[in-house]
C-alpha positions as CSV (number, residue, x, y, z in Angstrom):
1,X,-0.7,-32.4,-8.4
2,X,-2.4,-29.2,-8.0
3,X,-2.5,-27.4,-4.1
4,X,-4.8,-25.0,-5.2
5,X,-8.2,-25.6,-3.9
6,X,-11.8,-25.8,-5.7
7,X,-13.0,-22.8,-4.9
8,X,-10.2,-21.0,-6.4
9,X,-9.7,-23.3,-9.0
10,X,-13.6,-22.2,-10.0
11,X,-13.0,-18.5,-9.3
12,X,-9.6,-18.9,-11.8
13,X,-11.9,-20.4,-14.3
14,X,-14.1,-17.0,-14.8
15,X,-11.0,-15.3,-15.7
16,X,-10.8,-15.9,-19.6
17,X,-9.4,-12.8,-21.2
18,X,-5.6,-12.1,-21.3
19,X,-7.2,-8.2,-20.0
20,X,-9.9,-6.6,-19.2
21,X,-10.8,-2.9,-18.9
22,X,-11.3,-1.3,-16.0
23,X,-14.9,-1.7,-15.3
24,X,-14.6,-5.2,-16.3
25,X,-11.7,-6.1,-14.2
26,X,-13.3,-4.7,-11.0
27,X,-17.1,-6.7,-11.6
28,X,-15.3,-9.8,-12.2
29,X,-12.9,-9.1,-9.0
30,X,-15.9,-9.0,-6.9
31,X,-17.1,-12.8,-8.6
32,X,-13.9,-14.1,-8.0
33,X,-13.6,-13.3,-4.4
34,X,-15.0,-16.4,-2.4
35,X,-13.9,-16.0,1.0
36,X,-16.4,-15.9,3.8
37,X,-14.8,-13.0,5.3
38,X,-14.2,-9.1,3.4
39,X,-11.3,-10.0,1.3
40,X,-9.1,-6.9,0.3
41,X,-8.3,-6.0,-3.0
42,X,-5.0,-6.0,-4.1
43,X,-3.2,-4.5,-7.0
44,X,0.3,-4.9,-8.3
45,X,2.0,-3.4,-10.8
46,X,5.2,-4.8,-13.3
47,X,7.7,-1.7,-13.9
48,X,10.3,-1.4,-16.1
49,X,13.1,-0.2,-13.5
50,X,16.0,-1.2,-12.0
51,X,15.5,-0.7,-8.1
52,X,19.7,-1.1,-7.9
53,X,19.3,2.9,-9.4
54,X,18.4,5.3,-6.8
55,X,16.5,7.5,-9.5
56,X,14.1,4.2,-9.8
57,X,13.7,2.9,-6.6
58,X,10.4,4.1,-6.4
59,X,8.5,5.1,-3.1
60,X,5.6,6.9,-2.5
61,X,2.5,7.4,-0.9
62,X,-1.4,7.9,-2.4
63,X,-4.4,9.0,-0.5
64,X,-7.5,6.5,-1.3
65,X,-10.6,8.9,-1.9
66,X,-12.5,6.0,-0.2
67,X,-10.0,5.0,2.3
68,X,-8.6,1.1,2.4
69,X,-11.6,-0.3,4.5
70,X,-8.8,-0.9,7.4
71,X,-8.6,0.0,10.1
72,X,-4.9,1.1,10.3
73,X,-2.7,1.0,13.6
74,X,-0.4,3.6,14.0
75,X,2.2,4.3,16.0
76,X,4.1,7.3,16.7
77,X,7.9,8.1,18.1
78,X,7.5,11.6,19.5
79,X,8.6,13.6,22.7
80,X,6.9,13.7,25.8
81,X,5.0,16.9,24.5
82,X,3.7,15.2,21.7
83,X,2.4,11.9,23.0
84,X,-1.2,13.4,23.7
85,X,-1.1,14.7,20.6
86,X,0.0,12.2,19.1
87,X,-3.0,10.1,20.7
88,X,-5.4,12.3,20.0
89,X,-4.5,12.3,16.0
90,X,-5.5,8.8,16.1
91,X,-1.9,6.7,17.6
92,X,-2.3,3.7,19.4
93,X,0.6,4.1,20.9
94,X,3.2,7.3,21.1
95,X,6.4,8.1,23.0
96,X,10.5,7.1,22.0
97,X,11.7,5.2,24.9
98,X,8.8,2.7,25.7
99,X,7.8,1.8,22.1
100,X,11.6,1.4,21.3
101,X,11.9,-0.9,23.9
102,X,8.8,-2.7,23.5
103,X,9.5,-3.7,20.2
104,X,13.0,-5.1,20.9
105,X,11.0,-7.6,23.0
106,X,9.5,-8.5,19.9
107,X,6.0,-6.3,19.7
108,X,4.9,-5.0,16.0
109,X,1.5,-4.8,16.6
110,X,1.1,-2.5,14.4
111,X,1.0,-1.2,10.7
112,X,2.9,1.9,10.5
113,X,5.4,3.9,12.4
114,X,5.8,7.7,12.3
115,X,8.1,9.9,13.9
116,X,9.0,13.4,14.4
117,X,12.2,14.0,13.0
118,X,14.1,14.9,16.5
119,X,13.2,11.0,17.3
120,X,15.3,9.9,14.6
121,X,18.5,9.1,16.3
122,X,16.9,7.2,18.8
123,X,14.7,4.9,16.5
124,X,18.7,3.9,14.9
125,X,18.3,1.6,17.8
126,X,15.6,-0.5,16.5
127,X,16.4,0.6,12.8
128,X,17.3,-3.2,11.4
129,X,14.4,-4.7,13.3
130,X,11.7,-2.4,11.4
131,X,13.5,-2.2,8.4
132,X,12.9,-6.1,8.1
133,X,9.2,-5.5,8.6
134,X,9.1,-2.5,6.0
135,X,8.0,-0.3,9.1
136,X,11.0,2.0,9.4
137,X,9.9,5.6,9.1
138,X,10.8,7.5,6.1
139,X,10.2,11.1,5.1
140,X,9.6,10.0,1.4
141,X,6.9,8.1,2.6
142,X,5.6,11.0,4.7
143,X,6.0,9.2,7.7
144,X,8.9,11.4,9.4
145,X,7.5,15.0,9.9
146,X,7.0,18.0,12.1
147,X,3.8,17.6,11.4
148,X,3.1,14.4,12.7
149,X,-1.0,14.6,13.7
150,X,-1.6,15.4,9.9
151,X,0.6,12.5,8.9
152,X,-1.4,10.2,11.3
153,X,-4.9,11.5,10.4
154,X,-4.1,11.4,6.8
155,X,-3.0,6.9,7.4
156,X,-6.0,6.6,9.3
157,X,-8.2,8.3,6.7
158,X,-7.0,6.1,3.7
159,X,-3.5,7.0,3.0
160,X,-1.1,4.0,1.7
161,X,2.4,3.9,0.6
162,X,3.7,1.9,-2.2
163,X,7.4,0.9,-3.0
164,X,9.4,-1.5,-5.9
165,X,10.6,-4.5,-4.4
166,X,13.8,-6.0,-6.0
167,X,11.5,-7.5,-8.8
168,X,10.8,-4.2,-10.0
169,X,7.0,-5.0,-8.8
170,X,4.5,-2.5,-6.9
171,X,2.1,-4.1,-4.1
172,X,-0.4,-2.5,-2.9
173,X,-4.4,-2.3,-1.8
174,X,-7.2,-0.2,-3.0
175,X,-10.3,-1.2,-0.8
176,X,-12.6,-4.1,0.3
177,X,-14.8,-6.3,-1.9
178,X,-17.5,-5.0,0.1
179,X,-17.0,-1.0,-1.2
180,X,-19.3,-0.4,-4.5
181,X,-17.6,-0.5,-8.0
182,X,-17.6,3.3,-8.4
183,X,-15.5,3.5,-5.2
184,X,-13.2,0.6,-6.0
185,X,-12.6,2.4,-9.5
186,X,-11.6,5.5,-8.0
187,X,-9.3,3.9,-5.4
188,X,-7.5,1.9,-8.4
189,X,-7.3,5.1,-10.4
190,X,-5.9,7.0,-7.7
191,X,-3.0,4.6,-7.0
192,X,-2.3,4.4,-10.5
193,X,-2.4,7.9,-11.2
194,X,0.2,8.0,-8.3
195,X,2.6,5.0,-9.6
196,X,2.4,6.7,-13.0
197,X,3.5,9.9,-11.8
198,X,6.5,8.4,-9.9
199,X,8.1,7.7,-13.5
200,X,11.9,8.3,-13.4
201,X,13.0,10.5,-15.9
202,X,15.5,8.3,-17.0
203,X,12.9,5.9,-18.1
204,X,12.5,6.7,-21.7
205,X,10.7,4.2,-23.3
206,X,7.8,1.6,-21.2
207,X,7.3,1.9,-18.1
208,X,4.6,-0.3,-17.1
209,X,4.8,-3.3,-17.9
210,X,2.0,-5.1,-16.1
211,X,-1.0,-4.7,-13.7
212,X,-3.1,-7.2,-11.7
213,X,-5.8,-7.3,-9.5
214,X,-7.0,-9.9,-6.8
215,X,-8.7,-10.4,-3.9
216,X,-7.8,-11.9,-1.1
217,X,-6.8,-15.6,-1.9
218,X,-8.4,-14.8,-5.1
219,X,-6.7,-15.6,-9.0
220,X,-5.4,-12.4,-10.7
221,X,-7.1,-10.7,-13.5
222,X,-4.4,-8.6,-16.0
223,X,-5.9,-5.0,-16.7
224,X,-5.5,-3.6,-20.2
225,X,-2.2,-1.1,-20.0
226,X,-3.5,1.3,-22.7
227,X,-7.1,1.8,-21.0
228,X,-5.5,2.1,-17.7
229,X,-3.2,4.2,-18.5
230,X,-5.6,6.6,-20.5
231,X,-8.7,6.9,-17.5
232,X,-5.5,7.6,-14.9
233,X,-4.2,10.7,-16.9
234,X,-7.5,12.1,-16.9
């Protein structure tokens, strides 16, 4: 017996190509979506890479031209000197001590962590308990830097990371059903432009093998590889 409820099951049932090009995929998204509330969009891509590799454990980061639609709490491990600044780049919280020992009492209220690199010892502490949560600071993600004000402005303005999981699969968002096509289109192209310039060398021949999009609760709808591919390289 199916789980999946009627509204979804109707929303599935307007997705009747195996593809759909880019302009196509992002009308239907929006007629799919039937949730009351903004639902996000969501892409993911399939790649052909072994995460077990370090050279394809891929991690990166891809600032939306039309931000995510979110509003993104940050938080920020810095010296005393640095927690006004810290604050006034946009943190919800800042400091070493009192975050790290507010979140081994169990607080994550929050989206993503950044940290000046002299903090890094100390966040060690709390390391496994934000590593489970995919919030542990990282420079590849941009998220441990001198320059931590830019680093926060730049999340709060739009500024996502992506990573493969051990599926070899890509997650991430691109915007709200409630942003216009145009700026949906260049969200999507900007995150693909970024996964497909985070090709390892070693991969010689494909390298995507897959890419979805859904809204919120919403049935996926397979984009055409070739089309994608071709209006990212532009």
């Amino acid at each position: 017996m199916s789980h999946q409820g009627k509204k979804y099951l109707e929303a599935k049932a307007l997705v009747t190509k195996e593809s759909y090009l880019l302009d196509e995929a992002i009308a239907l998204l929006k007629q799919v979506s039937k949730t009351k509330f903004d639902a996000t969009c969501e892409v993911h891509f399939r790649l052909n890479v072994d995460p077990k590799h370090a050279d394809q454990n891929i991690r990166g980061t891809v600032s939306l031209p039309h931000g995510t639609g979110k509003e993104v709490r940050v938080i920020a491990f810095v010296d005393d000197a640095g927690v006004k600044k810290a604050k006034e780049a946009g943190a919800k919280e800042a400091g070493t001590a009192e975050l790290i020992e507010k979140i081994e009492g169990g607080w994550l209220d929050f989206d993503v962590a950044v940290a000046d690199p002299s903090q890094m010892k100390e966040i060690g502490k709390i390391a496994k308990i934000l590593g489970t949560k995919g919030l542990m600071p990282s420079p590849k993600a941009g998220t441990v830097t001198p320059d931590f004000e830019k680093a926060i402005q730049d999340i709060k303005k739009g500024k996502v990371e992506f990573r493969v999981d051990k599926l070899s699969n890509v997650h991430t968002v691109f915007g709200k059903i409630s942003f216009d096509e145009a700026k949906l289109r260049e969200n999507l192209l900007a995150v693909a432009k970024a996964i497909i310039e985070a090709k390892p060398a070693s991969i010689k021949g494909i390298y995507m093998k897959g890419a979805t999009l859904n809204p919120t609760m919403g049935p996926g709808i397979a984009l055409d590889l070739n089309a994608l591919t071709e209006e990212a390289k532009k």
